[in-house]
C-alpha positions in Angstrom: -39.0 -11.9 40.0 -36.3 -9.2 41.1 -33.0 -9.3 39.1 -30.1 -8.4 41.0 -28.2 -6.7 38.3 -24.7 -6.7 40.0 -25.3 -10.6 40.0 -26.5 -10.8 36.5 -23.8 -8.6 35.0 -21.3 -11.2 36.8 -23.0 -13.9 35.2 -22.8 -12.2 32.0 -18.9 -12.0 32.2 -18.7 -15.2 33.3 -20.5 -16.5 30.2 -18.8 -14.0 28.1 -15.2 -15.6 29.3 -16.2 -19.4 29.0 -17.1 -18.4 24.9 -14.0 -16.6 24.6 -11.8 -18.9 26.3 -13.7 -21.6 24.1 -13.1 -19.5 20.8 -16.9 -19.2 20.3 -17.8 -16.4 18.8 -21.2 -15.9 20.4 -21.6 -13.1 23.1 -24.3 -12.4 25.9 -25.4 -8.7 26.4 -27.0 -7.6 29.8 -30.4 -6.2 28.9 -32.6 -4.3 31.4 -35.3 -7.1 32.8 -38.8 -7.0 31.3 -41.8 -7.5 32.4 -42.6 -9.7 29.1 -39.3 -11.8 29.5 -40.5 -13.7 32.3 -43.1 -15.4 30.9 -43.3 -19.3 30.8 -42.1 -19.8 26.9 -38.8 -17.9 27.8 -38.1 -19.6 31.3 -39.1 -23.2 29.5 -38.3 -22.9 25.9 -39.3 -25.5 23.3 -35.3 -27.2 23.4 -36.3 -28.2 26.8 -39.3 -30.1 26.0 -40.6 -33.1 24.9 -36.7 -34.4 24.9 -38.2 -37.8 25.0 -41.9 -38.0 25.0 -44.1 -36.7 28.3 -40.6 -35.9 29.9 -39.1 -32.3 30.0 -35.4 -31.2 30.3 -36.0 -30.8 34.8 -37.6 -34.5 34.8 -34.6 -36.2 33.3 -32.0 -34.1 35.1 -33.8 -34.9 38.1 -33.6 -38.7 37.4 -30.1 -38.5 36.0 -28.6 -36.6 38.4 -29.6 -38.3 41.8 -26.8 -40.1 42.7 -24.4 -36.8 42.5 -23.6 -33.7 44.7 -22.1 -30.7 44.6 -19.3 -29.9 41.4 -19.8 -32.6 39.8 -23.7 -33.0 39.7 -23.4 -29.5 38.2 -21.0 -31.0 35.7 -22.6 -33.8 34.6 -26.1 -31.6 34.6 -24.3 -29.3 32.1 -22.9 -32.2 29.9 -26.7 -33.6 29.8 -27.9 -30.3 29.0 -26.0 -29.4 25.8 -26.2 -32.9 24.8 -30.1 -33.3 25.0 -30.5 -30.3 23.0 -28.4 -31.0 20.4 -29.3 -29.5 17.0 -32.5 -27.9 18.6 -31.0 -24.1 19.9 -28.3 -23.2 18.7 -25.3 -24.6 16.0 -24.4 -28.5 16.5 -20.6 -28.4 16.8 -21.0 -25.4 18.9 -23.3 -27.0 21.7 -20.9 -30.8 21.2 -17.7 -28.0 21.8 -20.1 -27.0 24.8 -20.6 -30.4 26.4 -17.1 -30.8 25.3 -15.7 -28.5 27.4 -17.5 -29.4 31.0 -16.8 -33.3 30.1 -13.1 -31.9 30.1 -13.8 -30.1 33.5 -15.4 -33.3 35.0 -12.1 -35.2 34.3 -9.9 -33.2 35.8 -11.9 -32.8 38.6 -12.3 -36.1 39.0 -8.3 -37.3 38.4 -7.8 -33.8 41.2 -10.1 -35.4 44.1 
C-alpha cells in the first residue's frame, strides 16, 4: 500500500483539530509508513471484532448503513463506530464525547437540509 504523505498529514490535522475543538487531550503524530504496520492486526484490530458473535465491525456497518448515502451515512457510520467499541480502545467518556460530537453534526445536518 502507498501512503500519500501530503494526504495523510492532512488527515492528521484534521484529526488533530476535531480533539482540540472537542477539548480531548489526545493527539495523532504522522509517522513514516512501515512495512510492519500494514499487517492484518493493525488494519483490523481486536475493538473491531467479535462486536456481536461471528460479526465484525464492516458486517454490521454494512447492514446498518444500507439505507443511507453520502454525509449522513458517514455520520451515522461514525456514531455506530465509537459506540460499538465502547470501553474496548480507548477511555469510555472520551469515545461517548466522540459519538457525541457526530450525533451533534447529524442534527444539524439534518434540521439544514
Amino acid at each position: 500500500m502507498k501512503v500519500n504523505p501530503e494526504l495523510l498529514g492532512r488527515c492528521v490535522d484534521a484529526v488533530n483539530r476535531f480533539y482540540e475543538q472537542n477539548d480531548m487531550k489526545e493527539r495523532v503524530t504522522m509517522k513514516k509508513p512501515q512495512e510492519e504496520y500494514y499487517t492484518v492486526d493493525k488494519i483490523s484490530p481486536p475493538h473491531y471484532k467479535e462486536i456481536l458473535p461471528n460479526y465484525e465491525y464492516m458486517d454490521m456497518m454494512v447492514h446498518m448503513l444500507k439505507d443511507f448515502e453520502g454525509v449522513e451515512a458517514h455520520l451515522m457510520g461514525q456514531v455506530y463506530k465509537y459506540l460499538m467499541r465502547y470501553g474496548k480502545k480507548d477511555d469510555k467518556t472520551q469515545e461517548l464525547k466522540k459519538a457525541q460530537w457526530y450525533l451533534n453534526y447529524l442534527i444539524k445536518h439534518n434540521e439544514e437540509n
